[in-house]
BALOBA-1460 file (C-alpha; in Angstrom, 3 decimals):
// residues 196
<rec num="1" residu="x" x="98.450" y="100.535" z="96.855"/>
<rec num="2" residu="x" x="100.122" y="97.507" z="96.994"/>
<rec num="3" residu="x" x="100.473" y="94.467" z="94.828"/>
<rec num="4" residu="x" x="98.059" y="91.381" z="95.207"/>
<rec num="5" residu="x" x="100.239" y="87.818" z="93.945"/>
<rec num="6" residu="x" x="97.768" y="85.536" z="92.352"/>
<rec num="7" residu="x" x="98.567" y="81.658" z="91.358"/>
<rec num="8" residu="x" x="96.597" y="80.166" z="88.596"/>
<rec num="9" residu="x" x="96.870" y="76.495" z="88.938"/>
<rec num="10" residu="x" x="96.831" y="73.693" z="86.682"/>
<rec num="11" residu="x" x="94.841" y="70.758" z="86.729"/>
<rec num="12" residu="x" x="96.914" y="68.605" z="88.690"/>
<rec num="13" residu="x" x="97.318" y="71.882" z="91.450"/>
<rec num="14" residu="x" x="94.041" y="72.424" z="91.411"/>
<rec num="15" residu="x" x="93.104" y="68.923" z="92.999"/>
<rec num="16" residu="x" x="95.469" y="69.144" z="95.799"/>
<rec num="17" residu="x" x="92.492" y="72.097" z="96.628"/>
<rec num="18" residu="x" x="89.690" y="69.642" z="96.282"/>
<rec num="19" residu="x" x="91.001" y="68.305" z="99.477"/>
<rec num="20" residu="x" x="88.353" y="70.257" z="102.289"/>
<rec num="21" residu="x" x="91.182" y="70.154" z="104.995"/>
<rec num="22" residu="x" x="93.751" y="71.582" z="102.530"/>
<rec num="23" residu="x" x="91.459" y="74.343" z="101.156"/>
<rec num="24" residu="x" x="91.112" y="75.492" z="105.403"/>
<rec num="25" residu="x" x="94.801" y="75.159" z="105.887"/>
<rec num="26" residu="x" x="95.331" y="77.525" z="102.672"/>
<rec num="27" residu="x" x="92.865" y="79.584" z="103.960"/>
<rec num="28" residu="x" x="94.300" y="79.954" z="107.106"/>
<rec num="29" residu="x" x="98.009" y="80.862" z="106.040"/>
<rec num="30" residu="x" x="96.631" y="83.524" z="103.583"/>
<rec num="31" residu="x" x="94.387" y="85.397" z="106.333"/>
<rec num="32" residu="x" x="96.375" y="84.974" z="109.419"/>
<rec num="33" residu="x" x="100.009" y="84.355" z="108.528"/>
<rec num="34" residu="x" x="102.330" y="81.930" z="109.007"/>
<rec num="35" residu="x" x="101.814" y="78.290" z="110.561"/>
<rec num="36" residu="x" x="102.806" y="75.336" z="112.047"/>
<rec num="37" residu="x" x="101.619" y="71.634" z="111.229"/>
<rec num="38" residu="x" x="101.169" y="71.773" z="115.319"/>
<rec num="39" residu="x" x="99.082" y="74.769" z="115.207"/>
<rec num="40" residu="x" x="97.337" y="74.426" z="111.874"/>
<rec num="41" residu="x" x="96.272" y="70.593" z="113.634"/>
<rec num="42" residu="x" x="95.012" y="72.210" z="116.786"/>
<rec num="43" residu="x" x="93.266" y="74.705" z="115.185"/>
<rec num="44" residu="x" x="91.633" y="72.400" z="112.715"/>
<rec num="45" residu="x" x="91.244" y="69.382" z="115.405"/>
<rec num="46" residu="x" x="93.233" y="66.957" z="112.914"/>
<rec num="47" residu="x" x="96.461" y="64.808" z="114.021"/>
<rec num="48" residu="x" x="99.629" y="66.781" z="113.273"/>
<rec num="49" residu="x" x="101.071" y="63.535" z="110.313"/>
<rec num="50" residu="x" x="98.198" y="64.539" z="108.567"/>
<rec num="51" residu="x" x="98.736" y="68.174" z="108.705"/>
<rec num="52" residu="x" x="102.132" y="67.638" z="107.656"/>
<rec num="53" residu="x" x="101.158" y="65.753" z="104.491"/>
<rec num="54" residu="x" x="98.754" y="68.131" z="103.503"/>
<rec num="55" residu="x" x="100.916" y="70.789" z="103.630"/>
<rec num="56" residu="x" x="103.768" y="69.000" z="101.924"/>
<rec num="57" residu="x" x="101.121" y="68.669" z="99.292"/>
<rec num="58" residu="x" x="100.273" y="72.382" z="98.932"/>
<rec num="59" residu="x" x="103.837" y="73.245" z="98.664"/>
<rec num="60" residu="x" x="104.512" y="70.939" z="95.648"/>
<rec num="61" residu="x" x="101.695" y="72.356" z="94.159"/>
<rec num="62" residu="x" x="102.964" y="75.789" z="94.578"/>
<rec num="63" residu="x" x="100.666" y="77.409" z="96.970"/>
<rec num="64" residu="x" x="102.824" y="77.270" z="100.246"/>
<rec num="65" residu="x" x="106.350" y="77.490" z="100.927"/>
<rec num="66" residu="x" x="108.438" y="76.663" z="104.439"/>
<rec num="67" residu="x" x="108.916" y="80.315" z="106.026"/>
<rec num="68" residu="x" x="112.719" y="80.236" z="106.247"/>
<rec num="69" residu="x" x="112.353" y="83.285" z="108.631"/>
<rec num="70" residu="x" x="110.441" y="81.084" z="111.587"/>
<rec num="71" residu="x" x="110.829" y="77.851" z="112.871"/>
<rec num="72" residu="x" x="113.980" y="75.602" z="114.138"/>
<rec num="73" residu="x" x="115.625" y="72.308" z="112.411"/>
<rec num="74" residu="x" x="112.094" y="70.537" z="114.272"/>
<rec num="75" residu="x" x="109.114" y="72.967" z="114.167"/>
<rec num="76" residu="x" x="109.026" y="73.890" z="110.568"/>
<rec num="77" residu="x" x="106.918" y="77.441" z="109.876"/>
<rec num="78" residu="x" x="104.455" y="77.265" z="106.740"/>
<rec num="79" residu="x" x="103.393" y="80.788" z="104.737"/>
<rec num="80" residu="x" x="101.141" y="81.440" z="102.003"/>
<rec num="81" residu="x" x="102.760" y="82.119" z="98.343"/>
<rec num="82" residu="x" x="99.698" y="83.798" z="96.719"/>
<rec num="83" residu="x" x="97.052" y="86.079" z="98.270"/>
<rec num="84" residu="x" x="94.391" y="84.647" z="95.914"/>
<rec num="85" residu="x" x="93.875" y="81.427" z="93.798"/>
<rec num="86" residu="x" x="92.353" y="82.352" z="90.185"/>
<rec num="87" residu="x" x="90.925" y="79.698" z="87.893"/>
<rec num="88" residu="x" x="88.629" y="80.710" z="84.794"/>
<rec num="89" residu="x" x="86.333" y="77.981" z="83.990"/>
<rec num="90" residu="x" x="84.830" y="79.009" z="81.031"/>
<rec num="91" residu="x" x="87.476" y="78.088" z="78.691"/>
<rec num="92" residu="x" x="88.601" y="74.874" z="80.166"/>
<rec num="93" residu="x" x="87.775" y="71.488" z="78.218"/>
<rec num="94" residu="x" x="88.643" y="67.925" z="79.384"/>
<rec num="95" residu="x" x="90.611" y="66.990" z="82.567"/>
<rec num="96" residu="x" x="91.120" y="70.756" z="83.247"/>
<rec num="97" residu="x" x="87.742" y="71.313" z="83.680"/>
<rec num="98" residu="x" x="86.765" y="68.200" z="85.660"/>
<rec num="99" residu="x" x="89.370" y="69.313" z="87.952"/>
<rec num="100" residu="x" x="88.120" y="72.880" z="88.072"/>
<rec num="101" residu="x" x="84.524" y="71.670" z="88.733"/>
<rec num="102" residu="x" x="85.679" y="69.295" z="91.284"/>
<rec num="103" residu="x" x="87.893" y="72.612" z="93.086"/>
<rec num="104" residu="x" x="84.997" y="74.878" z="92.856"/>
<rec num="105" residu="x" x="82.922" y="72.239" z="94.759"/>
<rec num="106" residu="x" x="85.501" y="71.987" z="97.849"/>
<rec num="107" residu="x" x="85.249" y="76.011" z="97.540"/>
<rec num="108" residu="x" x="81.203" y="75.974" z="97.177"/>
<rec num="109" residu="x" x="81.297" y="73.801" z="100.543"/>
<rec num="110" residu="x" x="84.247" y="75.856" z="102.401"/>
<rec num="111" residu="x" x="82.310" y="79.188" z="101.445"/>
<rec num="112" residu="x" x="78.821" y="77.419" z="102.621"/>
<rec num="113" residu="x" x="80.712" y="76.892" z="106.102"/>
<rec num="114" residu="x" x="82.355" y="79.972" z="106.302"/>
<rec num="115" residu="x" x="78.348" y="81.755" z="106.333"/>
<rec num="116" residu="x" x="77.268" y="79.722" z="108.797"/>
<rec num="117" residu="x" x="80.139" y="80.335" z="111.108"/>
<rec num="118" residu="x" x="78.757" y="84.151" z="110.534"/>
<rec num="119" residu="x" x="75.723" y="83.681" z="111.442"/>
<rec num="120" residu="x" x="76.199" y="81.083" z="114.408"/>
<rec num="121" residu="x" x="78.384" y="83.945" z="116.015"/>
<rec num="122" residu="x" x="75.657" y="87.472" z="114.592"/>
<rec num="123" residu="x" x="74.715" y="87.301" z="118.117"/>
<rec num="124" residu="x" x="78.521" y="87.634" z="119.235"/>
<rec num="125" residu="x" x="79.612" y="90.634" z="117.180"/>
<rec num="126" residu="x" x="79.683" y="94.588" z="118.568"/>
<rec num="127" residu="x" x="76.461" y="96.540" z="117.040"/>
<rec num="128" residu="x" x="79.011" y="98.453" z="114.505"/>
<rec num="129" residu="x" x="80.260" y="94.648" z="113.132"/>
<rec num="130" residu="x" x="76.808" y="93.688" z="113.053"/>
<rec num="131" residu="x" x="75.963" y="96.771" z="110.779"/>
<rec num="132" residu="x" x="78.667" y="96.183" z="108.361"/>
<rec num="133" residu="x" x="76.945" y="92.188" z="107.679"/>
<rec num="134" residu="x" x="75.318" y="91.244" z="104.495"/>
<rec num="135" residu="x" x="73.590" y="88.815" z="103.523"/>
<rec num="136" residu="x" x="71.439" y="89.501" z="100.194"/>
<rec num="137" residu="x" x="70.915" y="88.116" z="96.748"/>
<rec num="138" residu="x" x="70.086" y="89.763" z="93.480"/>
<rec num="139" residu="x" x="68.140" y="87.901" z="90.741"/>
<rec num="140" residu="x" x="68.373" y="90.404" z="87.538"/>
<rec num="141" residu="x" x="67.723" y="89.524" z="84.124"/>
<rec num="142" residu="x" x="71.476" y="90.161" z="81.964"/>
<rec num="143" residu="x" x="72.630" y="89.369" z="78.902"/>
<rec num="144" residu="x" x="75.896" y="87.178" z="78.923"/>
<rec num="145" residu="x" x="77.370" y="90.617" z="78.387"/>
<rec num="146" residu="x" x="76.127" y="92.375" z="81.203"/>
<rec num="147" residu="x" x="76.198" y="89.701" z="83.625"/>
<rec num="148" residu="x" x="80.440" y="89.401" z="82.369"/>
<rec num="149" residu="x" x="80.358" y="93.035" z="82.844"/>
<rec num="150" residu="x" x="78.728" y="93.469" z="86.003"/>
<rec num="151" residu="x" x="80.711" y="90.637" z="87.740"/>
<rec num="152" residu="x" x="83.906" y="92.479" z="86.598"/>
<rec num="153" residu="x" x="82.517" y="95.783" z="87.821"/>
<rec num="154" residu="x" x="82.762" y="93.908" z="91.088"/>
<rec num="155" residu="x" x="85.842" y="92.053" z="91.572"/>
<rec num="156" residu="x" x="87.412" y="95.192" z="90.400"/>
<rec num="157" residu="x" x="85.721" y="96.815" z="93.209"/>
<rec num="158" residu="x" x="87.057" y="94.199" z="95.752"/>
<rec num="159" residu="x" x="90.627" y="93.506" z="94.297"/>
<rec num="160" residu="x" x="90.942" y="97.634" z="94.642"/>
<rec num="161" residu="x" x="89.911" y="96.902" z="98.403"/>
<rec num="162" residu="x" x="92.561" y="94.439" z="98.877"/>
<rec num="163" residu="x" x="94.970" y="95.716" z="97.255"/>
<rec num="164" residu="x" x="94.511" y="98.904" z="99.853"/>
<rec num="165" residu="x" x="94.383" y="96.764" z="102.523"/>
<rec num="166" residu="x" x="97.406" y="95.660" z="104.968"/>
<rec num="167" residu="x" x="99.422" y="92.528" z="104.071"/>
<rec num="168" residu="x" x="98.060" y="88.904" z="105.190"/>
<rec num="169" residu="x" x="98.841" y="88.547" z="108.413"/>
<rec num="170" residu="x" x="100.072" y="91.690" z="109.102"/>
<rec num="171" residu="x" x="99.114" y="93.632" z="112.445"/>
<rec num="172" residu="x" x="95.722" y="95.186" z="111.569"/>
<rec num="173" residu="x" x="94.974" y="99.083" z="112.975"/>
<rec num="174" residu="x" x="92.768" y="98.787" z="116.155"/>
<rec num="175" residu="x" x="89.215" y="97.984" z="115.732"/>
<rec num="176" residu="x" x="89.885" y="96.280" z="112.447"/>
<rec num="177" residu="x" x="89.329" y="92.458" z="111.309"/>
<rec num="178" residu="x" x="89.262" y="90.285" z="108.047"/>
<rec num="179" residu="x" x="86.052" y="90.820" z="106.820"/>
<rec num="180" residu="x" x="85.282" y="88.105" z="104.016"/>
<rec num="181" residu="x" x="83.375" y="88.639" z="100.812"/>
<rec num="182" residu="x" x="81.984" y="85.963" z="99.083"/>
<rec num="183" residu="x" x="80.836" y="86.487" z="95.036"/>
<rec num="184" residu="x" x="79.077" y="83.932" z="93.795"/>
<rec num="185" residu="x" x="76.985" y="84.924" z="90.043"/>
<rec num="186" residu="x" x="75.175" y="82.567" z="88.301"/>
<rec num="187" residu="x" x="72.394" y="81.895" z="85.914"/>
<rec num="188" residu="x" x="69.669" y="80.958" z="87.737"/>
<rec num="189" residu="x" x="68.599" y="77.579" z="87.970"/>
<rec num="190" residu="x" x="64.643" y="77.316" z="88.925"/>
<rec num="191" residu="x" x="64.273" y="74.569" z="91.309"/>
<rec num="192" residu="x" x="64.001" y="71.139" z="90.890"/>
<rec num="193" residu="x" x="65.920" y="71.672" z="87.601"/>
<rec num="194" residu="x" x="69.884" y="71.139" z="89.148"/>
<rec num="195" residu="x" x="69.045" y="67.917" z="90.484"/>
<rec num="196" residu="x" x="70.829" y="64.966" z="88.724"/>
């Protein structure tokens, strides 16, 4: 079992991830390896100056650093630092958690794009990828306890998984693909009543 490195920003890190392009390109370098501004820009359908900068911005932050094992003096290779970004609202007060809120809404709309890319290619995937597909929600009345307890019944479930799992970027076993996971708990808010 391997170890999983974690960052846990501050406020001024966290928004350089409010940024929706930045949040992709960090996505990107933890899932699939090492980058270039060229490629990242392709892939993303931005101009490469504005790749640059962004990444330039997520390395001062701390999240990415130049892979000194790619690349020439010109094409400069990017890599992810961290496996995972961690940020625990609950305790935060003030700017911290403006910029936390503000983070967790780039993440809210990356993660709302990331399901609809699922299901726009369902019809794409072999029967045995189709199988493995969730998509359910729960409504169950907790206490604050046992919705704390439950939700860290869970992570510990998936940070076990990743932590057996091969390395970012590393060449997966035949038949085998990132498979993404997205936990989102919350009390739930009846409708009509989250509108501003």
């Amino acid at each position: 079992m391997r170890d999983v490195n974690r960052i846990v920003p501050d406020p001024t890190a966290l928004k350089a991830l409010v940024h929706p392009d930045r949040l992709k390109m960090l996505g990107l370098l933890r899932v699939e390896g090492p980058a270039t501004a060229t490629s990242l820009a392709a892939r993303l359908g931005l101009n490469t100056g504005a790749t640059s900068y962004h990444l330039r911005q997520l390395a001062a932050h701390g999240f990415i650093e130049a892979d000194p094992e790619r690349g020439t003096r010109r094409e400069r290779w990017w890599k992810a630092r961290h496996e995972a970004t961690v940020f625990e609202a609950s305790g935060a007060e003030g700017a911290a958690l403006d910029a936390g809120l503000a983070m967790t809404q780039a993440v809210i709309s990356h993660h709302a794009a990331a399901m609809q890319r699922a299901h726009d290619t369902y019809d794409r995937l072999p029967p045995e990828w189709r199988r493995a597909q969730s998509l359910n929600d729960f409504t169950i009345p907790l206490s604050p306890e046992g919705a704390k307890a439950l939700v860290d019944a869970m992570l510990e479930l998936l940070w076990r998984a990743k932590r057996d799992a091969p390395e970012p970027g590393a060449p997966l076993p035949e038949g085998w693909r990132p498979f993404t996971i997205q936990l989102h708990g919350f009390p739930y808010v009846p409708e009509g009543e989250g509108e501003p």
